[in-house]
N, C-alpha and C positions, 0 to 999 in steps of 0.2 A: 504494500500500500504506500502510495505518496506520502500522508501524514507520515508513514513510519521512517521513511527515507530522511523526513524535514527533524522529526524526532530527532535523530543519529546524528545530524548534524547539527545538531543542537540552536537549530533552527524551531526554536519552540513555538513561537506565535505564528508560525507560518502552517505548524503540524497542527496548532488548533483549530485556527481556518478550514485546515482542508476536514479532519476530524468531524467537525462541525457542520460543514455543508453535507459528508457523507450520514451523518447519524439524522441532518432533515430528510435522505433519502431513504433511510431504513433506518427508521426507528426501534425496530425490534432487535436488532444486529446485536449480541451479544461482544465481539471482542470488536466491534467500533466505539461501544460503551468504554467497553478496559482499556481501550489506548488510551481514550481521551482522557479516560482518571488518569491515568500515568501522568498527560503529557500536562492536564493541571495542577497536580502534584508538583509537578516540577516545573510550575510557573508558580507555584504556591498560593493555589487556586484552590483552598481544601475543603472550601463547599461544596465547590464545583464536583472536586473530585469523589469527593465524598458521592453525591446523589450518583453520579457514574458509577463508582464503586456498587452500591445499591441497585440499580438498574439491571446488573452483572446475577449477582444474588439473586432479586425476586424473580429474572428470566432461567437463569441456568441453575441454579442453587447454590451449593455452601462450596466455595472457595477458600480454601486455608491461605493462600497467597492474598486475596482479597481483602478476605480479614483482619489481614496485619495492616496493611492498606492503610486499614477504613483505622484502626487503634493509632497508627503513627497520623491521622490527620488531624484526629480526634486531639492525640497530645499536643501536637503545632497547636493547635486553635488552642490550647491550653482547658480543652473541657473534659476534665481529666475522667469525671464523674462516667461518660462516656465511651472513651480509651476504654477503663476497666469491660464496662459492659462488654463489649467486643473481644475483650482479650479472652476477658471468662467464656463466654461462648467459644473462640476457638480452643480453650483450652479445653474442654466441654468435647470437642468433638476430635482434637488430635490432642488426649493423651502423651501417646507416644513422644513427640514431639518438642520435649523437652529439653533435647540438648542441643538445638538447630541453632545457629550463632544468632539468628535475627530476630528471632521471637525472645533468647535470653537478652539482647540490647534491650527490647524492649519490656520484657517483662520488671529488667533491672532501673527501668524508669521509672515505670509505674507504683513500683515497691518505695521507692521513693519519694515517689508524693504521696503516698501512703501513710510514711510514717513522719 
């Protein structure tokens, strides 16, 4: 996809554009949703990315990648209240997945506004 191309070259406003115009063509499109969180994530866009995030979820279902996603936007916007929610949910549903380096970043955040 062109967004993804503009992505890579860290040509960001240019990947939401196209992003953008693609998800008013198919609004159902599942990974034109996930790019676009990505690629406002990293415009730091984390509403934005946030409902994109969302849109991923309520069409495809539970995304463990997603869900970090949605906890690391959560913590930018400082609504920490939220992070949690999400984290326990993934942790809810991967267990296992305790020792994966990006979920302990984040877990190690969160423990921290905790206490």
């Amino acid at each position: 996809q062109l967004g993804n191309v503009y992505r890579r070259r860290g040509e960001l406003f240019r990947a939401v554009h196209v992003f953008e115009k693609a998800q008013a063509l198919d609004p159902e499109n599942v990974d034109i949703a996930y790019n676009l969180g990505i690629t406002y994530f990293e415009t730091l866009e984390y509403e934005k990315a946030i409902d994109n995030y969302k849109k991923v979820l309520e069409q495809e279902g539970i995304r463990g990648e997603v869900l970090l996603d949605i906890v690391t936007c959560f913590y930018r916007l400082e609504e920490y209240d939220k992070a949690l929610k999400y984290l326990r949910r993934y942790n809810e549903l991967y267990p296992e997945a305790k020792d994966q380096t990006r979920l302990m970043a984040v877990r190690k955040l969160l423990i921290s506004l905790a206490t």
